[in-house]
C-alpha positions as CSV (number, residue, x, y, z in Angstrom):
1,X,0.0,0.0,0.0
2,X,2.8,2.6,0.9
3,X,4.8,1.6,-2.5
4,X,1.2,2.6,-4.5
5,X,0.9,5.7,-2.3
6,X,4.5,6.6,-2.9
7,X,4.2,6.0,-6.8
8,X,0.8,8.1,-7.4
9,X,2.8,10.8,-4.9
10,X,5.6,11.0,-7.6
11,X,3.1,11.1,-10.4
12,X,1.5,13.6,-9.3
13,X,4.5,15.4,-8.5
14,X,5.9,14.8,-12.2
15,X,2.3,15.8,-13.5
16,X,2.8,19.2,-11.5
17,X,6.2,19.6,-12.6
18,X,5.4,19.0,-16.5
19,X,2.4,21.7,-16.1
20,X,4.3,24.6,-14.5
21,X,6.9,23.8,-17.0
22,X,4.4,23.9,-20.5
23,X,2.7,26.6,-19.4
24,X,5.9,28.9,-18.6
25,X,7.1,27.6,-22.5
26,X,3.8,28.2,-23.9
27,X,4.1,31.8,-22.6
28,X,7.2,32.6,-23.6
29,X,6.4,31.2,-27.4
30,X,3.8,33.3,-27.4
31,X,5.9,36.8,-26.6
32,X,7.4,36.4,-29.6
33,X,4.7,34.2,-31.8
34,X,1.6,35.5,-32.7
35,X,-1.0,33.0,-31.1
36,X,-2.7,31.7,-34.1
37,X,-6.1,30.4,-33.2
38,X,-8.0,30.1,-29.7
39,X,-11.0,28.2,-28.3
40,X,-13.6,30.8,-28.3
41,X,-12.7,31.3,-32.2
42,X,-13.0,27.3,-32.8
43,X,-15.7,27.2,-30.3
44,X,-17.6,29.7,-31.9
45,X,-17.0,28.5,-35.4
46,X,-18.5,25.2,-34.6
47,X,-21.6,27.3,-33.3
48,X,-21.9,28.7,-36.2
49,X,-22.1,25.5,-38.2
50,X,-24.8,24.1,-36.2
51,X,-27.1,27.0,-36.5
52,X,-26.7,26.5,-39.9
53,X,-23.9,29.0,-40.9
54,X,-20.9,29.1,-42.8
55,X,-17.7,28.1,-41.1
56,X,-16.0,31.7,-40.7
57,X,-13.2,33.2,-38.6
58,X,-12.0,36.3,-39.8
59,X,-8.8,37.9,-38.8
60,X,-5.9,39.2,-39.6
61,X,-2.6,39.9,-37.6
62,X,-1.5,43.4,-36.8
63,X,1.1,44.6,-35.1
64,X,1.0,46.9,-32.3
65,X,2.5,50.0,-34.9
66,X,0.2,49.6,-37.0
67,X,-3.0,49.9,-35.0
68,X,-4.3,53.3,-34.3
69,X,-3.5,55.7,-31.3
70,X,-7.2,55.7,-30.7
71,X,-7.8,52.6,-30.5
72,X,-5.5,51.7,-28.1
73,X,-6.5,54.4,-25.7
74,X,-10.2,53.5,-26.3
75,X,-9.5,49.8,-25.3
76,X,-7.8,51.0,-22.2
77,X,-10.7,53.9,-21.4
78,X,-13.2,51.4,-21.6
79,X,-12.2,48.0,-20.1
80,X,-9.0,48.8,-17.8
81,X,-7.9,52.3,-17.0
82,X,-5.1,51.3,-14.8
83,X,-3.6,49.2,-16.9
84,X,-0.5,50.3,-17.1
85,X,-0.2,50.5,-13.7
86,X,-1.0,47.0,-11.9
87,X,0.2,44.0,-12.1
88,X,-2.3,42.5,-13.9
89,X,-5.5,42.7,-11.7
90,X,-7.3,45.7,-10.5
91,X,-8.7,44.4,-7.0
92,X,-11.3,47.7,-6.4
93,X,-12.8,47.0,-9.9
94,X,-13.3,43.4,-9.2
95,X,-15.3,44.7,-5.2
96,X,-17.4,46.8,-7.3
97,X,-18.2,44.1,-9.6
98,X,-18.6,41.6,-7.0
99,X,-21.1,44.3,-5.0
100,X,-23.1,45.2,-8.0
101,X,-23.4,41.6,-9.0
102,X,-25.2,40.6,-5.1
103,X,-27.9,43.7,-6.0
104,X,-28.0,42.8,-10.1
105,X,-29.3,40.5,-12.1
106,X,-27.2,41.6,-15.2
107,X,-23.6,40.6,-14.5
108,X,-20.7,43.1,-14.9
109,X,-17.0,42.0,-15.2
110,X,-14.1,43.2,-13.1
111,X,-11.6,41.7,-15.4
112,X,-8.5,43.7,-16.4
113,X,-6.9,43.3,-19.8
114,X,-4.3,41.0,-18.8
115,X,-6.9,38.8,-17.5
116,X,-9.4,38.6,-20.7
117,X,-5.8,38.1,-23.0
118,X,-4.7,35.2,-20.9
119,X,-8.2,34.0,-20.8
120,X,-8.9,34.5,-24.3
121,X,-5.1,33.0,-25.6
122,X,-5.1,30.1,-22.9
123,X,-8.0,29.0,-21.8
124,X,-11.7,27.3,-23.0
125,X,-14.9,29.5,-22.6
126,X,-16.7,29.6,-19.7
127,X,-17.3,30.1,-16.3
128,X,-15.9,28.2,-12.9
129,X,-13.5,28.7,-10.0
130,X,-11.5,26.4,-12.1
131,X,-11.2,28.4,-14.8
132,X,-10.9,31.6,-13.0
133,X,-7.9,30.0,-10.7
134,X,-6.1,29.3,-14.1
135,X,-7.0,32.5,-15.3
136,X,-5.6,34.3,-12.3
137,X,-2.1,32.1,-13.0
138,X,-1.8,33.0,-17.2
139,X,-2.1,36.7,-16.0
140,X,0.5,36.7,-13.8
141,X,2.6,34.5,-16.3
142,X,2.2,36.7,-19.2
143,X,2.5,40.4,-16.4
144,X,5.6,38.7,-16.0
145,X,7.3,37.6,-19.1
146,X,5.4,39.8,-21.2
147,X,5.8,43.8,-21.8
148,X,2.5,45.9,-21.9
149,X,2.6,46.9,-25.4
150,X,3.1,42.9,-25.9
151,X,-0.5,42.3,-24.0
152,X,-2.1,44.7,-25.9
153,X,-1.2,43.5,-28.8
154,X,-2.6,40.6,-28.1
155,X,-5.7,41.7,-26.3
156,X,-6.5,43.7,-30.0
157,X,-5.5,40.8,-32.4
158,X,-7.5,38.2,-30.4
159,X,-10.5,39.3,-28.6
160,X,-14.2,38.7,-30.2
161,X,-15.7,41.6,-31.8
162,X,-18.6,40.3,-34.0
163,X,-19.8,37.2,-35.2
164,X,-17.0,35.7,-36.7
165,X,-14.7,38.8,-36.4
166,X,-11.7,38.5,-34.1
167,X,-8.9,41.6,-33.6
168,X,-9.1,45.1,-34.7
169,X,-7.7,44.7,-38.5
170,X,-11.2,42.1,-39.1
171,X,-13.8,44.8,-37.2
172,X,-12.1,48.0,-39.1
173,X,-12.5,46.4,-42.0
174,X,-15.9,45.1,-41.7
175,X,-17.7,48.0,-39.9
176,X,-15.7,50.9,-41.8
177,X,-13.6,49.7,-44.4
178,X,-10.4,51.1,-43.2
179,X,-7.3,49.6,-41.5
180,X,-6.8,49.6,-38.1
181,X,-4.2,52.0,-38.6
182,X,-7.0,54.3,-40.4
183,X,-9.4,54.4,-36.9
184,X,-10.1,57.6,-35.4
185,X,-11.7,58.3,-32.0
186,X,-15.3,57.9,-32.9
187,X,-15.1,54.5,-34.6
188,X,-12.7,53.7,-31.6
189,X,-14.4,54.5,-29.0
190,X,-17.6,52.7,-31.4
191,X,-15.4,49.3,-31.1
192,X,-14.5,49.7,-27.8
193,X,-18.1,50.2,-26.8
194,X,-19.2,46.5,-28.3
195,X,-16.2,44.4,-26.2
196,X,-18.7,43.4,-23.7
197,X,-21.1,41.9,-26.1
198,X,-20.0,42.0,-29.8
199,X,-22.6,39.1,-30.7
200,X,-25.2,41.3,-29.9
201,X,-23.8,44.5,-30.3
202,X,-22.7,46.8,-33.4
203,X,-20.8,50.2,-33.5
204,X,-22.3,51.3,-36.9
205,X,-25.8,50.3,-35.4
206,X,-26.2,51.2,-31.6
207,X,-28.9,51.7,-29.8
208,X,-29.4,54.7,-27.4
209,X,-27.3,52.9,-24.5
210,X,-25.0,52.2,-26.6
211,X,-24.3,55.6,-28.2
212,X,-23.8,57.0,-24.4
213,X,-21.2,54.3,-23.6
214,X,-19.8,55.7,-26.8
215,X,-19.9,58.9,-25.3
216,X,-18.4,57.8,-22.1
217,X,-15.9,56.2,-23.9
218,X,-14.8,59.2,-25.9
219,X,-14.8,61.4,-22.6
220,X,-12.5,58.9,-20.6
221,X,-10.0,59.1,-23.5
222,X,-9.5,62.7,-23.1
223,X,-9.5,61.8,-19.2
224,X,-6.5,60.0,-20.0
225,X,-3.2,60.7,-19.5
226,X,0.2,60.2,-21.7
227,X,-0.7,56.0,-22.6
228,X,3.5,54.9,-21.9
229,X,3.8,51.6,-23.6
């Protein structure tokens, strides 16, 4: 009995050991190599093709020079105005969340950027204490090996923002038919204002709440100050 205990002991040990050790590696690959597909975009693509639809995942690459001021400073103004400043989480953001959520119905999100790229890049969809536990380690993984710039980067080449549409070269194309180096404030702050819920959401077609979180949007950009990458 002790020799079974003792082997399943060193397994586990070895299976500990070979996770720390792929998930610091896949990190690191990923500083320097664009991720090229995640789960929510296969995830979503097989939606798709049981509703009926066409197979479609539409994005292109950009790096971090070639994607407007604005929309960098509108990604920031509306999902995580300190980023630059923590270390990955933003722990009075996720108490307001976590208050508003006991009194609401309608769930609001106190995740920073880091933690939507390393869910998005890392992880499956979904919601658990699992998933948020591995959540909470990517972000500190890619806060530590990876440069700001490098998570935004990321963040804006990768996150959802349509059906079908992934990263800010694939939604400046579709909504305005520019580059992402072509975006301005307005059609920024207009992407910026969907992240929450781009299947449901448009920036060329928004409803009256929409158009003031557009607003809000705008005015936090000004709010802003010098965006130090």
């Amino acid at each position: 009995m002790k020799g079974i205990t003792r082997l399943l002991l060193r397994i586990l040990k070895l299976l500990v050991i070979a996770f720390f050790g792929i998930s610091i590696l896949w990190v690191l690959l990923y500083k320097v190599v664009n991720p090229p597909l995640t789960w929510l975009m296969l995830t979503r693509g097989f939606e798709r093709k049981a509703d009926g639809k066409d197979w479609k995942i539409d994005k292109h690459w950009v790096d971090f020079d070639s994607i407007a001021d604005p929309m960098k400073r509108a990604a920031v103004a509306a999902e995580d105005q300190k980023f630059l400043n923590h270390f990955g989480f933003d722990f009075k953001a996720m108490e307001a969340a976590i208050d508003k959520n006991q009194h609401s119905h309608k769930l609001m999100g106190g995740s920073t950027i880091s933690q939507q790229t390393a869910k998005n890049v890392f992880l499956w969809p979904g919601r658990s204490y699992v998933r948020k536990a591995f959540e909470a380690y990517f972000t500190m993984l890619i806060e530590l090996f990876w440069s700001k710039k490098r998570i935004m980067e990321v963040y804006l080449n990768v996150i959802e923002m349509g059906d079908g549409i992934y990263g800010v070269e694939a939604a400046a194309q579709e909504y305005y038919h520019v580059h992402a180096s072509q975006l301005n404030k307005y059609q920024a702050a207009a992407i910026a204002s969907i992240f929450p819920n781009p299947l449901h959401w448009s920036p060329v077609k928004p409803d009256y709440r929409l158009k003031h979180h557009q607003y809000l949007i705008r005015k936090n950009m000004r709010r802003l100050g010098p965006l130090d990458f």
